[in-house]
TORNU-517695 format. One line per field, with one value per residue (C-alpha): residue number from 1; x, y, z. Coordinates in steps of 0.5 Angstrom, whole numbers, plus 500, padded with zeros to 3 digits. Layout:
N
num c(NUM,...)
X c(X,...)
Y c(Y,...)
Z c(Z,...)
end
This chain:
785
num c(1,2,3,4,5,6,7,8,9,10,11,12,13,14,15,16,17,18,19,20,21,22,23,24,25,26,27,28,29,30,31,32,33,34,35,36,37,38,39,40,41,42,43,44,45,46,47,48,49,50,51,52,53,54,55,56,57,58,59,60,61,62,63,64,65,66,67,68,69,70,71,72,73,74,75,76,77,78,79,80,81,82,83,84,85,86,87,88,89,90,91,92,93,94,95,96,97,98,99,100,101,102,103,104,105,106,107,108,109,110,111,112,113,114,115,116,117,118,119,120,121,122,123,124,125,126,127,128,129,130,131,132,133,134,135,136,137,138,139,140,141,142,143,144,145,146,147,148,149,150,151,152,153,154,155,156,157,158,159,160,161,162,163,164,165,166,167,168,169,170,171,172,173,174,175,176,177,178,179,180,181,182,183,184,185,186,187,188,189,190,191,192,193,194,195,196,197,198,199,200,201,202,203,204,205,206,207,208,209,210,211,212,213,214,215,216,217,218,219,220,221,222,223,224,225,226,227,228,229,230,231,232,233,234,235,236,237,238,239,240,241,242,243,244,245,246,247,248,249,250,251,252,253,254,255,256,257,258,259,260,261,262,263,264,265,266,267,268,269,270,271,272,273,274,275,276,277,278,279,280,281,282,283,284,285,286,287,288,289,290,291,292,293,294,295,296,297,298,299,300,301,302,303,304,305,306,307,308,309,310,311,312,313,314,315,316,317,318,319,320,321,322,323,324,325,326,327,328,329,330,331,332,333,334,335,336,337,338,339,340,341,342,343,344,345,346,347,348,349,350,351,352,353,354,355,356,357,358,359,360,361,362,363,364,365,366,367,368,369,370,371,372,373,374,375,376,377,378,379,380,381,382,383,384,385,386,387,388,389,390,391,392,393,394,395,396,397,398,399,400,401,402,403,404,405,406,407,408,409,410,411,412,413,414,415,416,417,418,419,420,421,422,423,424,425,426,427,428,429,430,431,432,433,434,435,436,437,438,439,440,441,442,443,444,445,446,447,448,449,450,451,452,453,454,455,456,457,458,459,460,461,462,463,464,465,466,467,468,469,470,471,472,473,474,475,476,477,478,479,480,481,482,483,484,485,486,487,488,489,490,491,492,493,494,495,496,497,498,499,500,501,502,503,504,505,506,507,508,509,510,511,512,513,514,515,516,517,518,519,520,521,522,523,524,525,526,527,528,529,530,531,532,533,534,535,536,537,538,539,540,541,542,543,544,545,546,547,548,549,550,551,552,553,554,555,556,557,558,559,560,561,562,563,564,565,566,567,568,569,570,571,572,573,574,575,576,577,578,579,580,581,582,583,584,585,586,587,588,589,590,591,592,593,594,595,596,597,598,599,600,601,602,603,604,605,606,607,608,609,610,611,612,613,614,615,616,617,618,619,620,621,622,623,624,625,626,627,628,629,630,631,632,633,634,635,636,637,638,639,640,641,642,643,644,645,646,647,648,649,650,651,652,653,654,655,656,657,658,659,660,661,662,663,664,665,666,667,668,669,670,671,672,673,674,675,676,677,678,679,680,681,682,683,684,685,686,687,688,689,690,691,692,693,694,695,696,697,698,699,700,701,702,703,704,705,706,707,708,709,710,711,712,713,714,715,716,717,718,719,720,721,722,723,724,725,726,727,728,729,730,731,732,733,734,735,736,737,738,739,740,741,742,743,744,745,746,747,748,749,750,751,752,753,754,755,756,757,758,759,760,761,762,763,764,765,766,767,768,769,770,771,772,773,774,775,776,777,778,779,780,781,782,783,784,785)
X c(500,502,501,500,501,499,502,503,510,515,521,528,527,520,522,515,507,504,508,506,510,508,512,511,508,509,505,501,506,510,505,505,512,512,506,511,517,512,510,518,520,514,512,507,503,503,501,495,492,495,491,492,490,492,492,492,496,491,489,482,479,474,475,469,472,479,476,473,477,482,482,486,493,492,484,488,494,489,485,492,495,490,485,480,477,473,470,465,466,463,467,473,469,469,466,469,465,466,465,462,461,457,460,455,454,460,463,457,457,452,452,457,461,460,469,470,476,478,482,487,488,494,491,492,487,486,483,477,481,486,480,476,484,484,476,477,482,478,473,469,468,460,460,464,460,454,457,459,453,449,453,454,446,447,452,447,441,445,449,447,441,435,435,443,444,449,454,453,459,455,460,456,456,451,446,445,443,436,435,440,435,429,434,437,430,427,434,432,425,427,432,427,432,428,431,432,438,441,445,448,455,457,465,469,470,471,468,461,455,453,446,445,447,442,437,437,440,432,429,434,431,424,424,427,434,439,445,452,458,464,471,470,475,478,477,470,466,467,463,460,456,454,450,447,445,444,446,444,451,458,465,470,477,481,488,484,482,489,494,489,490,496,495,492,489,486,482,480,477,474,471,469,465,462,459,456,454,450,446,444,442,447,451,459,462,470,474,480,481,487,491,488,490,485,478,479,480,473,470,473,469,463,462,459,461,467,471,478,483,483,476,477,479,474,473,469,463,461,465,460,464,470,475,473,474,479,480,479,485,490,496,489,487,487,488,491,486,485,481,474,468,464,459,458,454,449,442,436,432,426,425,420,418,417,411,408,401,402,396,400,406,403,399,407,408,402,404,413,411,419,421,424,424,424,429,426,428,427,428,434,437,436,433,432,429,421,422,416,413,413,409,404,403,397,398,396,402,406,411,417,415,415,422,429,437,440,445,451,452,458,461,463,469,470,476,476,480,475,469,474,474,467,465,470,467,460,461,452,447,448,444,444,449,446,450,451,453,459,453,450,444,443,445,442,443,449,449,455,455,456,461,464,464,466,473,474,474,477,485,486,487,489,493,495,496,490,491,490,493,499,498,497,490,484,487,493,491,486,491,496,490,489,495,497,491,493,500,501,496,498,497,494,490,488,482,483,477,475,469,463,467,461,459,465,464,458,460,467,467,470,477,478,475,481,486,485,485,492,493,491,494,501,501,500,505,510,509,509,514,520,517,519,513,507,503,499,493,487,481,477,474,476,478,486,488,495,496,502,504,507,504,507,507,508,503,496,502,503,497,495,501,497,491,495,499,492,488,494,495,487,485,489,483,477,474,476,469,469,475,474,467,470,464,462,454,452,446,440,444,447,454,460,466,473,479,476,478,476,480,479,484,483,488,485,482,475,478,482,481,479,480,479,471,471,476,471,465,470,473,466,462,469,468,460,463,467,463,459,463,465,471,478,479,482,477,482,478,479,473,470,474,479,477,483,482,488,490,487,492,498,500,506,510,511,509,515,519,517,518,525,528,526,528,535,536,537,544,545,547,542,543,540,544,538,542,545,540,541,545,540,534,538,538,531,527,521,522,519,520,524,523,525,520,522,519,513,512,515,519,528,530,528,526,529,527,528,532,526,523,525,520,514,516,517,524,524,519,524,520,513,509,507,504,497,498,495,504,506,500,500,506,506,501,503,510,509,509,504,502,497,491,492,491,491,497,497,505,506,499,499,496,501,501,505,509,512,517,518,526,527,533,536,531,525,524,522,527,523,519,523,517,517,511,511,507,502,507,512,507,507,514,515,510,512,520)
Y c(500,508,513,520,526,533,539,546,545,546,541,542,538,542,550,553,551,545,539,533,527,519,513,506,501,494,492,495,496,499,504,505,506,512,515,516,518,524,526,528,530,535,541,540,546,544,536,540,542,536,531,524,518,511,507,500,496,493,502,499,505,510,516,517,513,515,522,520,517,523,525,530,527,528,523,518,518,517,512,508,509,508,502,501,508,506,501,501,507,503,499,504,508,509,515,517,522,528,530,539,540,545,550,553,545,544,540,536,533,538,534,530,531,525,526,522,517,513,506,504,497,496,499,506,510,517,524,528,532,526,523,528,531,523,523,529,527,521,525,521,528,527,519,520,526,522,516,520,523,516,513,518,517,511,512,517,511,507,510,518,518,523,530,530,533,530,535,533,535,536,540,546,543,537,541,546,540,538,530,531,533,528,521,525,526,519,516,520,517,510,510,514,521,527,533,538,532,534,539,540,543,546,545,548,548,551,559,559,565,566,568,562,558,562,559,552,553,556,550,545,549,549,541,542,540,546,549,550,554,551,554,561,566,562,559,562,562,569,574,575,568,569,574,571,564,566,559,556,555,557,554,558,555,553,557,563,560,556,561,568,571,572,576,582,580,574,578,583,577,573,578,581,574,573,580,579,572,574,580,575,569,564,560,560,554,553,548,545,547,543,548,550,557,556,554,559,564,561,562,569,571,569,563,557,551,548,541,540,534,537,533,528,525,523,516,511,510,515,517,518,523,527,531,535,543,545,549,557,559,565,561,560,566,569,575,581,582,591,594,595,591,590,587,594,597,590,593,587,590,587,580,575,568,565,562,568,569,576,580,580,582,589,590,589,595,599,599,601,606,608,601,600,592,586,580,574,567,559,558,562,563,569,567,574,581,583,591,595,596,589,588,592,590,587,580,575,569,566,571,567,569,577,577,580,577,578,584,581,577,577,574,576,575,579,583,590,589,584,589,595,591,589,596,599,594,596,601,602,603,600,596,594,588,581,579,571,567,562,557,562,564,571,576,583,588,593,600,600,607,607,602,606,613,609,607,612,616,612,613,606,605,598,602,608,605,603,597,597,603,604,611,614,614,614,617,618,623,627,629,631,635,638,640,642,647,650,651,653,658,657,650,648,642,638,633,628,622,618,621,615,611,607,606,603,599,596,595,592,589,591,587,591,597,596,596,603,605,603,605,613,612,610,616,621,618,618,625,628,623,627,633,636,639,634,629,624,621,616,618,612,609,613,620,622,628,632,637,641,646,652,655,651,656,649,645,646,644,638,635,635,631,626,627,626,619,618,618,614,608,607,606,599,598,599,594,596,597,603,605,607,610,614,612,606,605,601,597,603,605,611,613,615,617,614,616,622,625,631,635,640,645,650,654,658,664,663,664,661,654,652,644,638,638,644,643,637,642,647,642,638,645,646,638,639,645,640,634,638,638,632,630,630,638,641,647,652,656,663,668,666,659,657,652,649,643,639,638,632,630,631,623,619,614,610,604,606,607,600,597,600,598,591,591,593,587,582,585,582,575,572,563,559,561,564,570,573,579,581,588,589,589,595,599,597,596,596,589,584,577,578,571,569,564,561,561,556,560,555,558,557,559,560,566,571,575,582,581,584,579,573,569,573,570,563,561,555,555,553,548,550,552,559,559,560,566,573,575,570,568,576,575,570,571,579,579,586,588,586,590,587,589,590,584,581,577,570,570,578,579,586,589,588,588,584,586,582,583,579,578,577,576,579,577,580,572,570,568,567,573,576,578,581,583,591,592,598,602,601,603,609,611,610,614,620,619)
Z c(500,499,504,501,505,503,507,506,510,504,504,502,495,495,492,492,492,496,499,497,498,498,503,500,507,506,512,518,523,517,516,524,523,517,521,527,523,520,527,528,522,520,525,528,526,519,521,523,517,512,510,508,504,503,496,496,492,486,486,484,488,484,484,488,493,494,496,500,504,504,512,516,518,526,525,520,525,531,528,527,533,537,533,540,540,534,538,542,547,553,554,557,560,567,571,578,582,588,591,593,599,603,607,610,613,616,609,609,601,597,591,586,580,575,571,565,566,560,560,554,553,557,562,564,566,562,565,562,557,555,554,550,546,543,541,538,534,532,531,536,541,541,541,547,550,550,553,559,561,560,565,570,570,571,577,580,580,582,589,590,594,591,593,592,585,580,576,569,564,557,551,548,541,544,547,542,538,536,538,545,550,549,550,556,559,557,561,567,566,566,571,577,576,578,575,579,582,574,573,566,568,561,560,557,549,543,543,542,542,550,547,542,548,552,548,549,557,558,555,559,564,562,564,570,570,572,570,571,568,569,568,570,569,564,556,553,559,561,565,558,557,565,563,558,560,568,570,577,578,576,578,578,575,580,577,579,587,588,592,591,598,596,589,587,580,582,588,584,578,584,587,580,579,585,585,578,580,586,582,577,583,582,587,586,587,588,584,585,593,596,600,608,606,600,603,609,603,600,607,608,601,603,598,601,596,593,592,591,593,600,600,596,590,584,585,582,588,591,597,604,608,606,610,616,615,617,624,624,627,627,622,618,617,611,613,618,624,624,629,625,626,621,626,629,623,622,623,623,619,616,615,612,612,605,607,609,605,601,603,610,607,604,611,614,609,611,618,616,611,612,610,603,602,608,608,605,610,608,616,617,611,606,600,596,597,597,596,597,590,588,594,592,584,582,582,588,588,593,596,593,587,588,590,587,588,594,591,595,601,606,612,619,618,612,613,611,605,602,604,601,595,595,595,589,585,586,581,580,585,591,595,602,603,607,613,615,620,617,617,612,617,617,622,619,613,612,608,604,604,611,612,606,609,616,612,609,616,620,622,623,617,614,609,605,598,593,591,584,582,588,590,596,597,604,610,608,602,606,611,606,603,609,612,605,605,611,610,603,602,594,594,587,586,580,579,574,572,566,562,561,565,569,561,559,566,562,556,557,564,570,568,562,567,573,567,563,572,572,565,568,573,571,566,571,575,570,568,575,578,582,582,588,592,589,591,586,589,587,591,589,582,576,581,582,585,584,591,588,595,590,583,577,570,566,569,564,558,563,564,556,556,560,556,550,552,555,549,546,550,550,543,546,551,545,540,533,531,536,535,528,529,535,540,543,545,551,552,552,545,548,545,549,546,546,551,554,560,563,569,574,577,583,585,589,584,587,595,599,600,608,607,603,603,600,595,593,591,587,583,582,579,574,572,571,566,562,562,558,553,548,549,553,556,562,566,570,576,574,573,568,568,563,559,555,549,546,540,538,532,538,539,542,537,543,538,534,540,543,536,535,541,539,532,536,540,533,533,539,540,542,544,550,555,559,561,554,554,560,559,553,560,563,556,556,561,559,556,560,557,550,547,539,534,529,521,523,530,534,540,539,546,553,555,556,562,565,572,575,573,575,580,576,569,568,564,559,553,548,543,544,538,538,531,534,538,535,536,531,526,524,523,520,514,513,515,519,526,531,537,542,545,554,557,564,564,568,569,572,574,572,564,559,552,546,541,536,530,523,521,515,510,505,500,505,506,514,518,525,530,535,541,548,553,555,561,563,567,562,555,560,561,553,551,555,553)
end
């Protein structure tokens, strides 16, 4: 027999066009051996997209059929190499299960996770993505996916008692078809499966449309069946599919919960999605807790379900018990003990009962005219807010059914960074918050804004830097306000913030939000850094304050700088669509410009300025004047005040710096020792991690990586393909620059952005790509330079 393979991949006997090359197969066990010989000989990127076929020696085959038996290199490969995944699936399937437990019930098991598990036949035991890599492969994805489900139910008639749910995983292409509910709800049937034990966990797979998604989870859920999101933080399942689909439950990836007390970005991911979690109604779960540390910070969050190794470990009969909770004491904690106690400013307020008949509910609120809503109780459990007005609507149902979410739940044990937090990413209206005992039984209603104000006021503070943008802020900021006011009667103050930006909020998510913070902020920090008699301040959100205890002449030219870099930097921070119509529109269809910040300076023009209060009211009426303007500018107190525009076509290269500075380092020599490029750090700092690609998009060398940043960035990365990468496939199929949109990175835990370079030979043909990541601050430092 003759195998032909067709690649794209150009060999060195092959000058141009498409590869085709042929090997003559005696038997099985040679074809096996070619195909393991073709594995090591060609990239993997171009294995990817070959194609093959195999002709028999007699050639009898028509046309007709050698087409259709032409196949993908990888499922023809697969299918070889692994001949029994074409048998029945069954038989190598097993399904183990684990446990989730409930917090609130002392680790008592909520409910069990059904994990695919599949046997080769030498024995070894594949895990759920091993599993699924190979039937991908084979093509075998949806044979595999239904036979899961099928003996995960099974497993649940046969060893999980009612009233405890089974987590399901089902591959977003299976539920979207048309003839995969009504086998799912006959199996439920005939195995005596109630379904609300079932919960359809939907995995991780390729990108699909949150919106086409959404419609059938509402049909799944029209039969009773429940629905969980898994993986969130993480592949397609972002804050975005969360909104659409309003799941009953979603799992946060465990990359994002391992270790998160000990990073910034983490907390800020973590909180982001609890908090959008609890207004939508959906329970949190935590996977992939093995560490104390861990589930204590889980506690400490307010979230009451979690699984994890620390537990137990899947197994294929359902485990009884699990491992206690671990013992809250002080090396446990995860966080600092301060002096402010939350459990001061908890008020009962009203409570109901959610068997409590309706009429009797509005009588209630007759006789309370002052009370707004009533807490709803199943026993002592808060279950959802009865608000004043829905209880007078004109329908007459169980209370149960006029009730909204419950707007955010916490613990007493809470620390004040976790409140503070919670209360920076409540960016709307905010509602009172619910307090719960560990046990999760209410305690009282707290007001945000109160506790806000007790935080702000208090001396104690826990700190006096803000945790995303690093600048003096709290306390410490109004001290120095005040004691600048009073002693420096020429004291100047400028307010910076972003216009729209609670519509930039909603149109682009709080990640992206945290990100064009810190990026303002790191503009503003490095034009007025070293500045003698200055401070630079982050009042909170969007607002920054500059306190300069002298008159600077310079300063209006300053700040237009900053606008400039601003507007420069944040196009980086837009959809390319919005960029190019210069508005973005947000749900109510209204539009909103892109880059614009609007800033504010008293200098004493208009009176003397007694404290920071009044500061505050001055600055206020001269940022209403420029809001009314569209677009960046600048309003001076003066009589009348001064209003100063930029010049909008006044933009920083700092692409061609950054790009520039790059295409420097190919005259450096450049080999796997991972220390070559350190010298060229010290003359460009703003390089995170430089690393080198080859003509394929495969990666030459380790990394080579900024000495400041060594322990944040991980070395090696020699050999792994790249190809699919935006900084290299650009690349790749246009031969110019790239320059990335900011993204948060996993390895610093900061905003960053790539940039990547083509290197070409004498005859313009591509060598390889030469990439290096810029983080937020550095962007800035260019773009000033």
């Amino acid at each position: 027999m003759k195998l032909y393979l067709n690649t794209h991949y150009q060999t060195l006997n092959i000058t141009g066009g498409k590869a085709i090359a042929s090997f003559e197969c005696a038997d099985e066990a040679a074809l096996l051996a070619q195909l393991e010989a073709i594995t090591k000989e060609y990239p993997a990127a171009a294995l990817d997209e070959a194609l093959v076929y195999l002709a028999e020696s007699d050639n009898s085959a028509s046309l007709e059929a050698a087409l259709a038996d032409i196949m993908p290199f990888r499922t023809f490969y697969a299918r070889r190499r692994y001949p029994w995944l074409l048998d029945d699936l069954e038989q190598h399937v097993q399904m183990h299960f684990q446990p989730i437990v409930d917090f609130s019930q002392n680790g008592k098991i909520f409910g069990y996770e059904a994990l695919c598990r599949l046997r080769d036949p030498d024995g070894h035991l594949l895990n759920g993505e091993e599993a699924f890599q190979l039937a991908r492969q084979v093509r075998r994805t949806m044979e595999l996916d239904i036979v899961c489900q099928r003996l995960a139910l099974a497993g649940k008639a046969n060893s999980i008692a009612k009233g405890i749910p089974v987590f399901v995983n089902v591959l977003p292409q299976t539920i979207m078809r048309d003839d995969w509910l009504p086998p799912l709800l006959e199996t439920l049937t005939r195995l005596g499966i109630e379904q609300r034990d079932v919960v359809v966990e939907i995995v991780e797979s390729e990108d699909v449309s949150p919106e086409l998604l959404a419609k059938y989870c509402d049909i799944i859920r029209t039969h009773g069946l429940r629905i969980a999101l898994d993986d969130m933080g993480s592949g397609f399942n972002g804050l975005r599919a969360l909104a659409a689909v309003r799941a009953d439950f979603i799992k946060i990836d465990r990359a994002i919960v391992h270790e998160a007390q000990g990073s910034r970005v983490r907390t800020v991911l973590l909180e982001a999605i609890i908090s959008m979690a609890q207004r939508l109604g959906c329970t949190v779960v935590a996977e992939g807790l093995e560490r104390v540390e861990d589930i204590t910070y889980c506690q400490d969050l307010g979230l009451t379900y979690a699984q994890g190794y620390y537990f137990a470990k899947p197994q294929q009969k359902p485990v009884s018990t699990v491992n206690s909770l671990p013992t809250r004491d002080e090396s446990h904690r995860s966080h600092i003990p301060d002096e402010f106690r939350i459990t001061e400013y908890v008020t009962r307020g009203m409570t109901m009962d959610v068997n409590t008949p309706i009429d009797q509910a509005r009588r209630t609120f007759l006789e309370f005219p002052d009370v707004a809503m009533a807490v709803v109780l199943d026993g002592q459990r808060p279950i959802g807010l009865l608000k004043r007005g829905k209880a007078f609507s004109y329908r007459n149902l169980a209370l149960s059914n006029y009730c909204d979410p419950l707007p955010r739940m916490v613990t007493n044990r809470m620390p004040t960074s976790m409140l503070a937090r919670g209360l920076y990413l409540e960016r709307g209206e905010v509602e009172p918050w619910v307090m719960v005992h560990e046990d999760g039984t209410y305690i009282g209603i707290l007001q945000p804004l109160e506790i806000l104000s007790q935080l702000i006021s208090r001396k104690t503070s826990t700190g006096s830097l803000h945790p995303l943008s690093q600048l003096t802020t709290g306390p410490t900021l109004r001290q120095s306000l005040d004691i600048s006011l009073r002693n420096n009667p020429t004291t100047e103050l400028v307010y910076i913030d972003l216009d729209h930006f609670k519509a930039y909020n909603d149109r682009y998510g709080f990640i992206r939000g945290d990100a064009m913070i810190r990026l303002l902020s790191e503009i503003v920090r490095q034009e007025f850094q070293g500045r003698v008699g200055m401070l630079v301040g982050h009042i909170g959100g969007d607002d920054f304050v500059l306190i300069l205890d002298h008159y600077d002449p310079d300063l209006p030219q300053t700040l237009l700088s900053v606008i400039h870099h601003f507007q420069t930097l944040a196009i980086h921070l837009y959809d390319e669509s919005d960029l190019q119509r210069g508005f973005f529109t947000t749900e109510d269809g209204k539009e909103h410009p892109v880059a614009s910040v609007s800033i504010a300076v008293v200098n004493g023009k208009q009176g003397r300025l007694s404290n920071s209060v009044a500061a505050a009211e001055r600055a206020a009426t001269l940022k209403k004047i420029g809001k009314s303007n569209i677009g960046s500018i600048i309003v001076v107190e003066d009589e009348p005040p001064q209003l100063i525009l930029p010049e909008t076509e006044d933009y920083s290269d700092w692409q061609g710096r950054a790009l520039e500075a790059l295409r420097s380092l190919l005259a450096w020599h450049r080999s796997e020792d991972a220390h070559c490029l350190d010298s060229c750090f010290s003359e460009y700092p703003f390089f995170e991690v430089v690393f080198e690609l080859d003509d394929k998009g495969v990666q030459r060398y380790p990394n080579w990586i900024n000495p400041n940043m060594y322990g944040k960035i991980k070395a090696g990365g020699a050999g792994v393909d790249r190809s699919p990468q935006a900084y290299a496939n650009v690349v790749l199929q246009s031969l110019k620059p790239y320059i990335s949109s900011i993204y948060l990175s996993t390895a610093t835990e900061d905003f960053c952005l790539t940039v990547s370079l083509p290197m070409l030979d004498d005859t313009g043909r591509l060598t390889g790509i030469l990439v290096a990541d810029i983080s937020i601050a550095a962007m800035a430092m260019l773009s000033s330079t």
